[in-house]
C-alpha positions as CSV (number, residue, x, y, z in Angstrom):
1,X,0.7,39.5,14.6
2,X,3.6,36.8,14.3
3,X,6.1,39.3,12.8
4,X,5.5,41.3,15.6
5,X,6.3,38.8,18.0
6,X,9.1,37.2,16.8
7,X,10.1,40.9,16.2
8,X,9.6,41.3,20.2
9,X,11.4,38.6,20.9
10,X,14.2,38.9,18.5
11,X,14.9,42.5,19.8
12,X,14.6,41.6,23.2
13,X,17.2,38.6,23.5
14,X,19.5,40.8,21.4
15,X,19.5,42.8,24.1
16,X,19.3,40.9,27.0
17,X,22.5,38.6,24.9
18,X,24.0,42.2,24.3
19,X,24.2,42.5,28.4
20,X,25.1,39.1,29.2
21,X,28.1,39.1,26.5
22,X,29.1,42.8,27.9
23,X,31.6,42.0,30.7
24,X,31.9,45.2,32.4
25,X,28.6,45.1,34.1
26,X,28.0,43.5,36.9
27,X,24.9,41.5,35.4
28,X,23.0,39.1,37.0
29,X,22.2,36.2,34.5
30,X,20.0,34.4,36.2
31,X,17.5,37.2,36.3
32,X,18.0,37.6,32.6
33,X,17.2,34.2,31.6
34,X,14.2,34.5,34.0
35,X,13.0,37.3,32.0
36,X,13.5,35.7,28.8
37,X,11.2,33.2,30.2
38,X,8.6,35.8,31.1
39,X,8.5,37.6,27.9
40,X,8.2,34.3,26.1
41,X,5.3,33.3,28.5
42,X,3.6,36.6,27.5
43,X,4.5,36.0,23.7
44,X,2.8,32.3,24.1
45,X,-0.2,33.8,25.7
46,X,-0.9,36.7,23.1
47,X,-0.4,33.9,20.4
48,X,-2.7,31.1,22.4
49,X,-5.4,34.4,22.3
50,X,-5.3,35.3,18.8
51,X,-5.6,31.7,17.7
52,X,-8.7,31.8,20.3
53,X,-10.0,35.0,18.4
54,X,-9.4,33.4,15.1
55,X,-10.9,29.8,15.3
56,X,-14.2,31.5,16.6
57,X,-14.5,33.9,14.0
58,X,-14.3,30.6,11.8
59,X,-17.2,29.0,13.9
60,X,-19.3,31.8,13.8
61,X,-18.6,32.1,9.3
62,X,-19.0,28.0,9.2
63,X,-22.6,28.3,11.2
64,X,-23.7,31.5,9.2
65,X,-22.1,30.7,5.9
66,X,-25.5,28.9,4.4
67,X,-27.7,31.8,5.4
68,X,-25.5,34.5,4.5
69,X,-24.9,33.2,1.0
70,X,-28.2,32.5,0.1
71,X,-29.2,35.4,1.7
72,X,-26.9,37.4,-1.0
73,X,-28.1,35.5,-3.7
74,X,-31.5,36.0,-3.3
75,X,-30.7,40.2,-3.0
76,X,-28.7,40.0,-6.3
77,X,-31.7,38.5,-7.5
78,X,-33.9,40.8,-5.8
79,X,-31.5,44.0,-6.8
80,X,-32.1,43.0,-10.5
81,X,-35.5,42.6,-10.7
82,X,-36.3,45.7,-9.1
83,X,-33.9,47.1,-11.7
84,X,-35.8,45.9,-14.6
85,X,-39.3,46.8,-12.9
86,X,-38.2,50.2,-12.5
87,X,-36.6,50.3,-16.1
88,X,-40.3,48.4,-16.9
89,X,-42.5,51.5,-15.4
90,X,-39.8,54.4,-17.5
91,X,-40.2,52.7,-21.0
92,X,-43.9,52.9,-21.6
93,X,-43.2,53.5,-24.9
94,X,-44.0,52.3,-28.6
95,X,-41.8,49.5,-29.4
96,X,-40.4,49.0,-25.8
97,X,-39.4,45.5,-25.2
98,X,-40.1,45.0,-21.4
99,X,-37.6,43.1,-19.1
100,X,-38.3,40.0,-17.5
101,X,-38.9,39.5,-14.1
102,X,-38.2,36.2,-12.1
103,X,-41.4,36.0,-10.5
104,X,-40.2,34.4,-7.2
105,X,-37.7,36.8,-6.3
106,X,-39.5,39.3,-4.3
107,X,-41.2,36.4,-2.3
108,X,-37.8,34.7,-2.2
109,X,-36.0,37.3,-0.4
110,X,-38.7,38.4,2.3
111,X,-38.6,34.6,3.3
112,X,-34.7,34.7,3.7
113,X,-35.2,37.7,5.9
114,X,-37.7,36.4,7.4
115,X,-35.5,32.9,8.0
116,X,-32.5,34.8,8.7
117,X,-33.9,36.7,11.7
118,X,-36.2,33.4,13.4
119,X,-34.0,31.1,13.1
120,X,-29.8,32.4,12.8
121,X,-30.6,35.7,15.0
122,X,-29.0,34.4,17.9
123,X,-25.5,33.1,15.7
124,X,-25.2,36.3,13.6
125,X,-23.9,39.7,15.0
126,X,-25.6,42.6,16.4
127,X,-24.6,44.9,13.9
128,X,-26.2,42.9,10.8
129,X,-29.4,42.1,12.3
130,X,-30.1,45.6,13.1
131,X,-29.7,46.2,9.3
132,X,-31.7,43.0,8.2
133,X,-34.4,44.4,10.7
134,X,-34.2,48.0,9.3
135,X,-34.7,46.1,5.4
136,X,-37.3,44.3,6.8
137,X,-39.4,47.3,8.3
138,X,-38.6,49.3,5.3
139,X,-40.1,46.7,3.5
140,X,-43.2,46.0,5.5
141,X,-43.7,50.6,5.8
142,X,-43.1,50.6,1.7
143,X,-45.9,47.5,1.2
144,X,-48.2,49.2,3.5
145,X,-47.9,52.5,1.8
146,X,-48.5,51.1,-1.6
147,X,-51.6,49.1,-0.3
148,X,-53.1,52.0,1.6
149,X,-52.0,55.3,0.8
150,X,-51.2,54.7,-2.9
151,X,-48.0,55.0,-3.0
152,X,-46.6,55.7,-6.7
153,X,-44.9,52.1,-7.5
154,X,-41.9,53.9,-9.1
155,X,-41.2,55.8,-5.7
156,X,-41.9,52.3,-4.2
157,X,-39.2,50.1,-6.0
158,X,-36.8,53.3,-5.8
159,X,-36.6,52.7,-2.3
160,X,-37.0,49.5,-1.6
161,X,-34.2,49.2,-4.8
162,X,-32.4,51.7,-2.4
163,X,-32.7,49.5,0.5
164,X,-31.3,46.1,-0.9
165,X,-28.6,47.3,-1.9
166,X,-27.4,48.6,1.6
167,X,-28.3,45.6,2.8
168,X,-26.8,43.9,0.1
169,X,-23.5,45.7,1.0
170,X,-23.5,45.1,4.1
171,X,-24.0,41.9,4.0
172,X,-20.7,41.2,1.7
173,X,-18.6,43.3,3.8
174,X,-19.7,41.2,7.3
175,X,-19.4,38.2,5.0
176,X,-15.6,39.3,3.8
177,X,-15.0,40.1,7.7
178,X,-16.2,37.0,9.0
179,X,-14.8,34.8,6.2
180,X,-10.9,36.3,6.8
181,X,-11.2,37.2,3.0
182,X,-9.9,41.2,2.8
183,X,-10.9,42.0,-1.0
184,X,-15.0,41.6,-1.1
């Protein structure tokens, strides 16, 4: 955005110094410099709003930054233990050493869900909490269907392994956006 101003500007006083230093025209300098002095009024203005734009995209990271971190933790951790539960229920064999599950991690991530859309919903955007709302009735639909209508728990962990991780990479690319870092 500042190249492209001081490109403007740079381009446009070459011109306007072009005219004055041109002697064959009949050119009115006063109304050149006031035109300098307009397009540099513009120039300040598009600068004084991008600074605008900028600091409150760093309010809104520094006020979500706690949430949304531990928020992506606690899927990474969810995202792995899913894995090895699914990996679990496919090696029912002789000789199979099972994987080891955190225990707290499905528990952990429902509560920062659950956190996440009580108490940050009105300082995070639109756009994310209508994905941590579809994860969370996902999660509630798959539960249910297990509980009642005996739902295989491969299928189960499939999807729900299906739904963290949209979640998940969501999540880090609103997170790089917000942040002002451009390679998540």
């Amino acid at each position: 955005m500042i190249k492209v101003v001081f490109g403007i500007m740079i381009g446009f006083s070459a011109t306007i110094l072009y005219l004055v230093l041109d002697h064959r025209l009949d050119f009115n300098h006063s109304l050149s410099v006031n035109v300098v002095i307009a397009m540099a009024t513009i120039i300040a203005t598009m600068i004084h709003f991008d600074s605008q734009h900028k600091a409150r995209k760093d309010r809104v990271w520094d006020m979500n930054k706690s949430v949304l971190l531990e928020l992506a933790h606690a899927l990474s951790e969810v995202i792995e233990g899913t894995e090895n539960e699914i990996d679990n229920l496919h090696g029912n064999y002789e000789g199979f050493e099972k994987n080891k599950v955190k225990p707290y991690v499905f528990k952990n991530i429902k509560d920062k869900v659950d956190y996440a859309l009580t108490v940050y919903r009105p300082l995070m955007d639109e756009k994310l909490i209508k994905i941590i709302e579809k994860h969370n009735e996902q999660d509630i639909k798959v539960t249910r269907e297990v509980d009642v209508e005996d739902l295989d728990h491969l299928e189960a962990y499939e999807t729900m392994l299906a739904e963290h991780k949209n979640l998940y990479k969501a999540l880090l690319k609103f997170m790089g956006d917000i942040s002002g870092v451009r390679n998540t």
